[in-house]
Residue frames as a rotation matrix with the C-alpha (Angstrom) as fourth column:
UNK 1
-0.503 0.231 -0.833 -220.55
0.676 0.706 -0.212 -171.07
0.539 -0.669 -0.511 -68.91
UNK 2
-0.853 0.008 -0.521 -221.11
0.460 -0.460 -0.760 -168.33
-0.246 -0.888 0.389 -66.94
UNK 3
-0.728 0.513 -0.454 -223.59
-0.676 -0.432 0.597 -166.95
0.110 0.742 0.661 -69.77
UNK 4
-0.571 0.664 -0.482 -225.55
0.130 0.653 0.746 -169.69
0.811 0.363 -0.459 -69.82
UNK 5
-0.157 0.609 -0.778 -226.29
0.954 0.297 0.040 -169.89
0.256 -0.736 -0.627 -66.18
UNK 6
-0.670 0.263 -0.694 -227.14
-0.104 -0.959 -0.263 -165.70
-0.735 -0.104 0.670 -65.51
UNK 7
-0.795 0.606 -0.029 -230.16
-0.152 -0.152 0.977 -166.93
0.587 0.781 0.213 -68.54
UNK 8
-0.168 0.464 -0.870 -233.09
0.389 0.842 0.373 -166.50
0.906 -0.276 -0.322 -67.37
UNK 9
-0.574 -0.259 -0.777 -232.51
0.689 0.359 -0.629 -164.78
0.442 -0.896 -0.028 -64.10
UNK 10
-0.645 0.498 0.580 -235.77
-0.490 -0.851 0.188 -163.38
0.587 -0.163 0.793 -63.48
UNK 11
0.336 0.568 -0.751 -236.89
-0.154 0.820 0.551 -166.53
0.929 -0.070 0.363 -61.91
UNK 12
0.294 -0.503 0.813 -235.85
-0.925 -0.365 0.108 -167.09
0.242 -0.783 -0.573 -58.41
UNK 13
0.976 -0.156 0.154 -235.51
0.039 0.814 0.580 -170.69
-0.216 -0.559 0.800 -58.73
UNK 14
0.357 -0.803 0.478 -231.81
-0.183 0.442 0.878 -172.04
-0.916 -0.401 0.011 -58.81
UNK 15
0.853 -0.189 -0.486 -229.85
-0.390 0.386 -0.836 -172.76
0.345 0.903 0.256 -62.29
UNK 16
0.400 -0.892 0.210 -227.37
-0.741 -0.181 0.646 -175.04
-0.538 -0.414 -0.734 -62.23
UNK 17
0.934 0.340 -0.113 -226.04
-0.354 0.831 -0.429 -177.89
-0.052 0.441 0.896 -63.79
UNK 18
0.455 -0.869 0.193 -221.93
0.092 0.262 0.961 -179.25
-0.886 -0.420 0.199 -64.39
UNK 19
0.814 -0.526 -0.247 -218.85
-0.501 -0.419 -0.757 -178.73
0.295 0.740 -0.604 -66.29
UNK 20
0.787 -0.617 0.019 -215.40
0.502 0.621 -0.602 -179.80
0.360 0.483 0.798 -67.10
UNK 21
0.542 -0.439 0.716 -212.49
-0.107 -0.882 -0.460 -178.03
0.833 0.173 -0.525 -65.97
UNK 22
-0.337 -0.635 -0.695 -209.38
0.849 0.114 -0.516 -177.57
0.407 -0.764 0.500 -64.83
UNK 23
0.869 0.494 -0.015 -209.26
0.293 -0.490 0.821 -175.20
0.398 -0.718 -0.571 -61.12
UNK 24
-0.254 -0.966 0.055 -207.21
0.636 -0.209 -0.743 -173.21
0.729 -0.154 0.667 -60.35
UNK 25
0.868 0.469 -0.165 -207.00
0.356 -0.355 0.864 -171.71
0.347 -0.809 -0.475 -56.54
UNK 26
0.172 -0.303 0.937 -205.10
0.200 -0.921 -0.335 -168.45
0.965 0.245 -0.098 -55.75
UNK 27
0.740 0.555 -0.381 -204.28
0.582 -0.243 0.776 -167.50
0.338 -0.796 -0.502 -52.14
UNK 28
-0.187 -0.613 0.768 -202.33
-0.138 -0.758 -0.638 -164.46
0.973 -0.225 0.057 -51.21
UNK 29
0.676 -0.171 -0.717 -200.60
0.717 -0.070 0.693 -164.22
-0.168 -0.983 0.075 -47.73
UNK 30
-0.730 -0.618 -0.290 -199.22
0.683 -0.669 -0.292 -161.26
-0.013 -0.412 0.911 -46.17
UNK 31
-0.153 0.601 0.784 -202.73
0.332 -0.716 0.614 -159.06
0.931 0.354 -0.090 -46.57
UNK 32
0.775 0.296 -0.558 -203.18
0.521 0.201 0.830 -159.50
0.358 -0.934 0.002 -42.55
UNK 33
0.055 -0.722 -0.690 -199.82
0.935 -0.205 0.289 -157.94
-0.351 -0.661 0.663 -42.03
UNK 34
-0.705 -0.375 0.602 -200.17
0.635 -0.712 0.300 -155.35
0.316 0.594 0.740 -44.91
UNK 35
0.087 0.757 0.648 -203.73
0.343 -0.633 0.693 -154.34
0.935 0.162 -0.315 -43.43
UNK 36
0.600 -0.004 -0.800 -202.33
0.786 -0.180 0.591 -154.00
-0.146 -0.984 -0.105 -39.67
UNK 37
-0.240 -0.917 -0.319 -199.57
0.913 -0.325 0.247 -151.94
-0.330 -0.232 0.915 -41.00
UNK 38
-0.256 0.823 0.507 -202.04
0.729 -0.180 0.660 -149.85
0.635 0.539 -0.554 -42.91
UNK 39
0.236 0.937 -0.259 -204.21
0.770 -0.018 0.638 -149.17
0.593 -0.350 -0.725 -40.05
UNK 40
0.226 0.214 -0.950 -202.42
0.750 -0.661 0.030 -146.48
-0.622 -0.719 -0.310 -38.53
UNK 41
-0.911 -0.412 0.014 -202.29
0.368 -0.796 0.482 -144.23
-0.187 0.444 0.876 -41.39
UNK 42
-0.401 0.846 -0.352 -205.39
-0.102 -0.423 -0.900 -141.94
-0.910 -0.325 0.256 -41.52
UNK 43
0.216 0.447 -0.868 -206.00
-0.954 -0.093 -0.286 -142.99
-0.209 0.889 0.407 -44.98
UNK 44
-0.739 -0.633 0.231 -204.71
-0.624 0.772 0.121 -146.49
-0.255 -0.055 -0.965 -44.67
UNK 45
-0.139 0.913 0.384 -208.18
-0.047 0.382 -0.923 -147.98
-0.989 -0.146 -0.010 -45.96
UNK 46
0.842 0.437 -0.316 -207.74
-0.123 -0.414 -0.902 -146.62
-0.525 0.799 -0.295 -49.09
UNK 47
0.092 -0.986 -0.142 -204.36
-0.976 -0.118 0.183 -147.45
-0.197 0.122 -0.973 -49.31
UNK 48
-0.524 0.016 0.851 -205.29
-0.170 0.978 -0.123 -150.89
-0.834 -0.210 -0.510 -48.82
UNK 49
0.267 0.963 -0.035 -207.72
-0.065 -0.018 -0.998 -150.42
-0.961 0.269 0.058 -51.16
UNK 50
0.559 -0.218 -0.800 -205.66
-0.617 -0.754 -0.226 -149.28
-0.553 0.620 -0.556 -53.68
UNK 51
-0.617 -0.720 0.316 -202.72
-0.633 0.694 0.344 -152.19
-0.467 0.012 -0.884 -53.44
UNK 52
-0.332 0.603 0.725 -205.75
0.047 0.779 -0.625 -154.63
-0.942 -0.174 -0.287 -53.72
UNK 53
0.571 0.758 -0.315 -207.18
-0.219 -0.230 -0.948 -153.30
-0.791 0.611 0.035 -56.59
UNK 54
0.434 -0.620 -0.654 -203.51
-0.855 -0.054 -0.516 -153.60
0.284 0.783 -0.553 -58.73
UNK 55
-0.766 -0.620 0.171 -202.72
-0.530 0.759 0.377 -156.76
-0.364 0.198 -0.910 -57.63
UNK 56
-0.401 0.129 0.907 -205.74
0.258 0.966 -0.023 -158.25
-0.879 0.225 -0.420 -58.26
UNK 57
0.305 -0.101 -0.947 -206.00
-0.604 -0.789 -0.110 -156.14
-0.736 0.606 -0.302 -61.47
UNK 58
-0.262 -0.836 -0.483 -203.15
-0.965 0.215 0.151 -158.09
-0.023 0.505 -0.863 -62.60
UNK 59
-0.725 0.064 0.686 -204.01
-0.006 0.995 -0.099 -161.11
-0.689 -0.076 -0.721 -61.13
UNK 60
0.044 0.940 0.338 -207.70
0.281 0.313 -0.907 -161.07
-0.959 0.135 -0.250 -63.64
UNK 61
0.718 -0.296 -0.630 -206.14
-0.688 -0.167 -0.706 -159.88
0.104 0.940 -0.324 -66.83
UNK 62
-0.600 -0.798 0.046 -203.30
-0.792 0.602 0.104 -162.95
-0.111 0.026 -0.994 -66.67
UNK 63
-0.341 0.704 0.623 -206.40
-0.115 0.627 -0.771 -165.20
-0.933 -0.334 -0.133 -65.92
UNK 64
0.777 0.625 -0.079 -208.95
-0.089 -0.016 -0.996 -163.91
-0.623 0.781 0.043 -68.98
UNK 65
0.038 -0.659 -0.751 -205.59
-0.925 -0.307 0.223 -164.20
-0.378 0.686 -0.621 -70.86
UNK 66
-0.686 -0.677 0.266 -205.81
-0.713 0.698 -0.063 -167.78
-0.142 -0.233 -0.962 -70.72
UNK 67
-0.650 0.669 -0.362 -208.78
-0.044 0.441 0.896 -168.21
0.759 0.599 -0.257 -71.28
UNK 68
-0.874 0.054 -0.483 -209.75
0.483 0.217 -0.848 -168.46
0.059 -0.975 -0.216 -67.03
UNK 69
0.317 0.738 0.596 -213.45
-0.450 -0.436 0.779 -167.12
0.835 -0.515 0.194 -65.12
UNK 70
-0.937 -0.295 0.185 -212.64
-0.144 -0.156 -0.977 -166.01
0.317 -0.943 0.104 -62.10
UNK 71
-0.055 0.996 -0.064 -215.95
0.046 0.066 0.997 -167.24
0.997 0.052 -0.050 -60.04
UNK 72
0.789 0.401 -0.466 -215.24
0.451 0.138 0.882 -166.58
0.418 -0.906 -0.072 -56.72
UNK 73
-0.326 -0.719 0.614 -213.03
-0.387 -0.491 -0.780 -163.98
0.862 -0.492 -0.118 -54.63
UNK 74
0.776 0.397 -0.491 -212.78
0.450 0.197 0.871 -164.86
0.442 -0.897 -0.026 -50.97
UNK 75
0.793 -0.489 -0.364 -210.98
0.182 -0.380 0.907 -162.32
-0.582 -0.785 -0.212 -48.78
UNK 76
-0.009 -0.738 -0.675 -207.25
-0.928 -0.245 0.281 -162.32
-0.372 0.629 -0.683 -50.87
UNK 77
-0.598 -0.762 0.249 -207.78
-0.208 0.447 0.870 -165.53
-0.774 0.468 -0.426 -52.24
UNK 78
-0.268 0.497 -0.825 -209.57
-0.962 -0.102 0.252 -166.51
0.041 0.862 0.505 -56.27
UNK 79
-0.228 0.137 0.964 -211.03
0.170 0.981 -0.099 -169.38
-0.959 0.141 -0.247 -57.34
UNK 80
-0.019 -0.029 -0.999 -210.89
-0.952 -0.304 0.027 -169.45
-0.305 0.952 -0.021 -61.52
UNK 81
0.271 0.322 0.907 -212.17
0.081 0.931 -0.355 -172.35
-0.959 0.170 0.226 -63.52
UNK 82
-0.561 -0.387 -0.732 -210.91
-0.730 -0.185 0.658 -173.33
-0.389 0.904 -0.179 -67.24
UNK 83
0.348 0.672 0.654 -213.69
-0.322 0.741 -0.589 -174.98
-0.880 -0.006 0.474 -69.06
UNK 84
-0.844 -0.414 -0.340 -213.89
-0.388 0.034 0.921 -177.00
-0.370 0.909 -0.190 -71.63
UNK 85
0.588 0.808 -0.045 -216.12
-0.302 0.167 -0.939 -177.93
-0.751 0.565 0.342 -74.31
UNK 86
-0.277 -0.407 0.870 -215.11
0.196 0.863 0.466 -180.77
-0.940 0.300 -0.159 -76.46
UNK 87
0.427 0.611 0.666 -217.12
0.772 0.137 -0.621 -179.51
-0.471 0.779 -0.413 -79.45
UNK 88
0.875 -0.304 -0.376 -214.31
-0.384 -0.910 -0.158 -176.08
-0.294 0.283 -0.913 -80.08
UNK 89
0.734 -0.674 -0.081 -211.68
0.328 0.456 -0.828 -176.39
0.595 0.581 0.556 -82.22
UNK 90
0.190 -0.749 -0.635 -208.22
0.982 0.142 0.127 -176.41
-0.005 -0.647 0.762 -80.55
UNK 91
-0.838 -0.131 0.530 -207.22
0.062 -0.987 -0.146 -172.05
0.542 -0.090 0.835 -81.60
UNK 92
0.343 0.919 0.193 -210.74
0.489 -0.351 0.798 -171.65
0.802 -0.180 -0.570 -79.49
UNK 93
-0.162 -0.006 0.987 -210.70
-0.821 -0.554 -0.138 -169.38
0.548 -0.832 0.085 -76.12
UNK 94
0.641 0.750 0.165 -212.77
-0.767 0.613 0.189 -172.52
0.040 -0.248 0.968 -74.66
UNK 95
-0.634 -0.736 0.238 -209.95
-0.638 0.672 0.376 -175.62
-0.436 0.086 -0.896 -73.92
UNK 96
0.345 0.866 -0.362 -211.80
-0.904 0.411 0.121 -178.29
0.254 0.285 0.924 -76.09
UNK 97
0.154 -0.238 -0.959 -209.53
0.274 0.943 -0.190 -181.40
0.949 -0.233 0.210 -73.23
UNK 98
0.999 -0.046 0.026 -208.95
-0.035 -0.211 0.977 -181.52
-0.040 -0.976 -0.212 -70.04
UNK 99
-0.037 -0.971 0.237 -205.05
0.993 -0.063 -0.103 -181.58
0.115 0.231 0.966 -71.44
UNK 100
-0.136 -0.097 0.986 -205.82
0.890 -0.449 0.079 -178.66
0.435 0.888 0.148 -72.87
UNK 101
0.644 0.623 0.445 -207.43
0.005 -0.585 0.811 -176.71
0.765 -0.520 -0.379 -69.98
UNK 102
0.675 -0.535 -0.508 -204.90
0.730 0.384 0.565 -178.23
-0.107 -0.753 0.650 -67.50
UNK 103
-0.007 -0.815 0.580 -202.11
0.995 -0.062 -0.074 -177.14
0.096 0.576 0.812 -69.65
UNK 104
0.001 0.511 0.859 -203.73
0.219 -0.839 0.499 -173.37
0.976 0.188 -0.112 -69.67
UNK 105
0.952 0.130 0.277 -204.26
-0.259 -0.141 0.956 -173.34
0.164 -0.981 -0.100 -65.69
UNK 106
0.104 -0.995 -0.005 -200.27
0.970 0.101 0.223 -174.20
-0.221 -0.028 0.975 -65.57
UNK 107
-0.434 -0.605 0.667 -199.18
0.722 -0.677 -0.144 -171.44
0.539 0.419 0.731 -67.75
UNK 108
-0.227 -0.013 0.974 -201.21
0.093 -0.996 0.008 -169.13
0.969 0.092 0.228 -65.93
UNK 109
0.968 0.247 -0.052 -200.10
0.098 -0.177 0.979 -169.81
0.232 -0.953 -0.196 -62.87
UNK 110
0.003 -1.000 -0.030 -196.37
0.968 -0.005 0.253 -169.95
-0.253 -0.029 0.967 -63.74
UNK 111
-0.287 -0.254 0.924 -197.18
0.561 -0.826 -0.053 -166.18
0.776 0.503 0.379 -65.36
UNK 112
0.775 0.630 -0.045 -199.75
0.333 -0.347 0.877 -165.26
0.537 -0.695 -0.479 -61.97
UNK 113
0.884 -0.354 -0.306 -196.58
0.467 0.635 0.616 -166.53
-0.024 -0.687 0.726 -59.82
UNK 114
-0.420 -0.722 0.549 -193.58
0.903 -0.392 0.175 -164.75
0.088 0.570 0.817 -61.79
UNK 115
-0.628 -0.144 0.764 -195.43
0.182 -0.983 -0.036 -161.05
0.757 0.116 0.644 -61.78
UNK 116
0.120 0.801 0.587 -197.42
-0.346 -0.520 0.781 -161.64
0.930 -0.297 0.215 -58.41
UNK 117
0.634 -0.330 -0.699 -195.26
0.632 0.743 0.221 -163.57
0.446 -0.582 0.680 -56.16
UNK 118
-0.173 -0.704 -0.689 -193.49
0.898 -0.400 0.183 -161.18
-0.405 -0.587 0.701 -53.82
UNK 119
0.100 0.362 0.927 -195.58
0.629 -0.745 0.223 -158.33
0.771 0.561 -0.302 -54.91
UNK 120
-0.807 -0.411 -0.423 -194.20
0.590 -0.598 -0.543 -155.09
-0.030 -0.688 0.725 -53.07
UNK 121
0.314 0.938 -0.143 -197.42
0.803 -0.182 0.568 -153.82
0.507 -0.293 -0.811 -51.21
UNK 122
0.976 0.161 0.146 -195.77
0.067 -0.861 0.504 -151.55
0.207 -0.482 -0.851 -49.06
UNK 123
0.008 -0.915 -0.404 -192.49
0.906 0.178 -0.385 -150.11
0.424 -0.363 0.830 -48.39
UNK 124
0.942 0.099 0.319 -191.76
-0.163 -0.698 0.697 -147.07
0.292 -0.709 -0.642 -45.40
UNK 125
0.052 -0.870 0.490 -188.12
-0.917 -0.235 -0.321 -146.52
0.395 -0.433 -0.811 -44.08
UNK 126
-0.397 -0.707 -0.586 -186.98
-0.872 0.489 0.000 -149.36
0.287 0.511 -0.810 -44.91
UNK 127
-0.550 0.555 0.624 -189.69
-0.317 0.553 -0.771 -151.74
-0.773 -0.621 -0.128 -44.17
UNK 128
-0.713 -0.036 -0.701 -190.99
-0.699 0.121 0.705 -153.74
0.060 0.992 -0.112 -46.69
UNK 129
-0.420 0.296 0.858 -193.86
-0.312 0.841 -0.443 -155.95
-0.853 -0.453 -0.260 -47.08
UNK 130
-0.668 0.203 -0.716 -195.04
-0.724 0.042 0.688 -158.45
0.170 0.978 0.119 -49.78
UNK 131
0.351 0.922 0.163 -197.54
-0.855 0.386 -0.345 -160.34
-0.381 -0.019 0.924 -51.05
UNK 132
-0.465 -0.689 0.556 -197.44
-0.575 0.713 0.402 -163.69
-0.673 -0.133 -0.728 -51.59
UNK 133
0.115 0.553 -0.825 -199.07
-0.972 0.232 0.020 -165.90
0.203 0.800 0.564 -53.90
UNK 134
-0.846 -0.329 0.418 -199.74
-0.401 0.911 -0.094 -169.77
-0.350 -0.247 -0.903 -53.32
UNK 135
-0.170 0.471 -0.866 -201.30
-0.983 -0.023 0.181 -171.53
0.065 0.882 0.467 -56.07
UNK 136
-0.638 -0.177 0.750 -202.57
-0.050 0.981 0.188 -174.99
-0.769 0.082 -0.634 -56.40
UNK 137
-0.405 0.282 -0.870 -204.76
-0.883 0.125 0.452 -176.74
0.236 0.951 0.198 -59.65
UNK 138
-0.227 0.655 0.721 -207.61
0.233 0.755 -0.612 -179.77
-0.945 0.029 -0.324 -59.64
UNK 139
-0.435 0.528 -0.729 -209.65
-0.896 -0.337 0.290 -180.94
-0.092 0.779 0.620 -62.50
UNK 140
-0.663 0.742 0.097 -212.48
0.690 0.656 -0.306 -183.29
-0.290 -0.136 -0.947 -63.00
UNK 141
-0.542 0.834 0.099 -215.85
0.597 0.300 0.744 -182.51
0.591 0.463 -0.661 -62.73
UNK 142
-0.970 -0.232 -0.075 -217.47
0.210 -0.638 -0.741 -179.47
0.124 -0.734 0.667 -61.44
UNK 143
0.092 0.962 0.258 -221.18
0.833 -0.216 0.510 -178.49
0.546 0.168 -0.821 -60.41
UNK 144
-0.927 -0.374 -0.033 -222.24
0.366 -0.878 -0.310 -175.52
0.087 -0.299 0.950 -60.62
UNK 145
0.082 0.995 -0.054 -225.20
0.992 -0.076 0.103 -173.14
0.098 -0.062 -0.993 -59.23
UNK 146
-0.860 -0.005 0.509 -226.43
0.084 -0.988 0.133 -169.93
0.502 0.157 0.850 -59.74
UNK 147
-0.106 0.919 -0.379 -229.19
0.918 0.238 0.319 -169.23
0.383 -0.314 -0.869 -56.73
UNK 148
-0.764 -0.176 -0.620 -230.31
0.602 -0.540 -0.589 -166.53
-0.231 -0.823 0.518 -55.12
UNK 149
-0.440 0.815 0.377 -232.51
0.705 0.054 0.707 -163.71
0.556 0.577 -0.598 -56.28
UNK 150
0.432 0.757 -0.490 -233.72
0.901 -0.346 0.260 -161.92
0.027 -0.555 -0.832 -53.33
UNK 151
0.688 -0.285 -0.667 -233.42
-0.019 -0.926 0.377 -158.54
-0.725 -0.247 -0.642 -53.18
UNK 152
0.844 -0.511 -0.164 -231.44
-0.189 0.002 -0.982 -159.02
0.502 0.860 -0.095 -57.30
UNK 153
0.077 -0.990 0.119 -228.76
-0.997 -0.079 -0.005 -160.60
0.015 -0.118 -0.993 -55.28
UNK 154
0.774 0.338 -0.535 -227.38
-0.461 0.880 -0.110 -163.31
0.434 0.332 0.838 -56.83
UNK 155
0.237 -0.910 0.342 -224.31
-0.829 -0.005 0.560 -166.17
-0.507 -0.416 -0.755 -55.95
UNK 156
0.700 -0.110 -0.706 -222.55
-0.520 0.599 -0.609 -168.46
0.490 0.793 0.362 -58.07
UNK 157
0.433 -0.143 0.890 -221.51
-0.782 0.432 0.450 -171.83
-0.449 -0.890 0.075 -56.44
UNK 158
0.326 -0.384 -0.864 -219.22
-0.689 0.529 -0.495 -173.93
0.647 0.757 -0.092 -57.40
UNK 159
0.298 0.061 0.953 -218.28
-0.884 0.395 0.251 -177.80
-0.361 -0.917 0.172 -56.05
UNK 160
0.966 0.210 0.150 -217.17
-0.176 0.962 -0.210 -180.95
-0.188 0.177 0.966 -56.11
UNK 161
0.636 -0.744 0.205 -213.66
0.507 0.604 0.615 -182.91
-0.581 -0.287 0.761 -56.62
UNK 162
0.588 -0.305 0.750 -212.21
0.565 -0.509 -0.650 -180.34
0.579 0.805 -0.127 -58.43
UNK 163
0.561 0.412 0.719 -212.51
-0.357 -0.663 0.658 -178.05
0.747 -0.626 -0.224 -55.70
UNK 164
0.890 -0.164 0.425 -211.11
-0.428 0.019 0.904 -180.43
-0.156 -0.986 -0.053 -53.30
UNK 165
0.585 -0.797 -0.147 -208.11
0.804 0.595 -0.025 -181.70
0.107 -0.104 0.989 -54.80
């Protein structure tokens, strides 16, 4: 999917067009407390920096296990889409049902949930804070766009009842 729509992008018009797929939507709480506590260490940017990077490390290798494209970070939380394409045989990367894709956005949120739920972000005489994880799943019909262009920056948009369930 994501191939298809990055063809091509020497053009500045829009590419877009729609897909299948289950949706899975990621949102981590406790970053707001982990970056105040942070903020009074003189390196506490980089610290942050650091935490972020291994959880969401983890969190995007558990995804691409599954088969998942992550298409959108916002702040601490993901959006990841499981397409599908009816025409791959069932061993494919690619779910080829919306069983099949569903089923896939489950397991890898029961695996996200299990090694990223109550991730220990910081701990300091005897103060402890974790991350949380709070997961939900949609599927249906999704449009997608790839626009942008100016200045070789690009954004990939995704929408529709997927999205909102």
């Amino acid at each position: 999917l994501l191939q298809t729509s990055v063809q091509g992008l020497n053009s500045l018009q829009p590419r877009g067009g729609v897909v299948d797929c289950a949706v899975l939507f990621a949102d981590t709480s406790g970053f707001t407390r982990l970056a105040q506590r942070l903020a009074v260490f003189s390196d506490g940017a980089e610290r942050l920096c650091s935490v972020l990077n291994s959880f969401f490390a983890t969190l995007i290798q558990i995804v691409t296990d599954y088969g998942g494209d992550v298409v959108k970070f916002a702040g601490d939380a993901v959006c990841v889409i499981f397409p599908i394409d009816e025409s791959q045989p069932v061993q494919n990367f690619v779910a080829n049902s919306f069983q099949l894709a569903v089923a896939r956005a489950v397991q890898c949120s029961i695996e996200l949930h299990e090694k990223l739920d109550k991730f220990l972000a910081f701990e300091d005489e005897g103060e402890a804070i974790e991350l949380r994880l709070h997961i939900g799943i949609g599927c249906g019909r999704l449009s997608v766009v790839h626009m942008g262009g100016v200045l070789s920056r690009w954004e990939y948009v995704v929408c529709g009842p997927p999205i909102d369930q």
